[in-house]
C-alpha positions in Angstrom: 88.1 54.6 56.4 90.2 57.8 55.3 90.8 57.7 51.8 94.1 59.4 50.3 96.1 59.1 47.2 99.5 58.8 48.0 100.5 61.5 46.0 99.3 63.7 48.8 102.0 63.1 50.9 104.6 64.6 49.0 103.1 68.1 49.4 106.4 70.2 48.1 107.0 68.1 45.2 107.3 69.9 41.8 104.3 69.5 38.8 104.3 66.9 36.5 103.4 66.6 33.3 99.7 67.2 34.1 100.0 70.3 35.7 98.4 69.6 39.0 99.9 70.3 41.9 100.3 67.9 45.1 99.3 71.0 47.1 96.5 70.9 45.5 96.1 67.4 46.0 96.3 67.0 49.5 94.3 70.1 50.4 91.5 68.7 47.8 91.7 64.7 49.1 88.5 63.7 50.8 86.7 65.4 47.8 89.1 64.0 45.1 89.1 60.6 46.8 86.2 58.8 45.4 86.9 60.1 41.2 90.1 59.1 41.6 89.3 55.7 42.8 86.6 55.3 39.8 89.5 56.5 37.7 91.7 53.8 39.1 89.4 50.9 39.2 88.4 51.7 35.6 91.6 51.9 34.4 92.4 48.4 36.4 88.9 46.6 34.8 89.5 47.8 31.2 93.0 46.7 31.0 94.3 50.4 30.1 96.4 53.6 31.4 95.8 57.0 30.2 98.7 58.1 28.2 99.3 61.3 30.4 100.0 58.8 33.2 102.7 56.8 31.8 104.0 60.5 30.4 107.2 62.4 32.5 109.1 65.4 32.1 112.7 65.2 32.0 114.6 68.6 33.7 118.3 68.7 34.3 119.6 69.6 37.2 122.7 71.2 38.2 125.0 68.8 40.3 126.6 71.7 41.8 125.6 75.3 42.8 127.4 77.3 39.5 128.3 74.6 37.3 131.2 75.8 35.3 130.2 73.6 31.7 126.5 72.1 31.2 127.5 69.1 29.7 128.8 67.1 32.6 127.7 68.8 35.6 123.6 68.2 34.9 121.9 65.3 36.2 118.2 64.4 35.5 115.2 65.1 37.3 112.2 62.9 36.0 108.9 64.3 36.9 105.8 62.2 37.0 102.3 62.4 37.6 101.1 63.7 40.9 98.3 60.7 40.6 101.0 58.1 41.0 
């Protein structure tokens, strides 16, 4: 059976924290597939998640095209791992 994180799927997505790109994910699955399924069932037998992957970046985002004061016209954008 085809194996594919479901990061792959959101191919236009920006980077997270970990600096790999879901691009780069879904062009790379079927050789990425089985590492990141010992990374997952590892992480699920020891009882622990790499700190990167509970890690996110935080970006404001402008809740109009030209915001006339920063303050209250941001809204956040939280960007996670691409594993996820």
């Amino acid at each position: 059976q085809p194996c594919t994180p479901p990061a792959c799927n959101r191919a236009r997505k920006a980077t997270g924290p970990d600096g790999i790109s879901s691009r780069l994910l879904k062009s790379c699955a079927d050789q990425l597939c089985g590492i990141f399924s010992h990374m997952f069932n590892l992480s699920l037998r020891l009882g622990r998640v790499p700190q990167l992957w509970k890690t996110s970046c935080i970006v404001p985002v402008p809740k109009t095209p030209h915001p006339k004061e920063l303050n209250s016209t941001q809204r956040p954008s939280i960007h996670l791992s691409g594993l996820l």
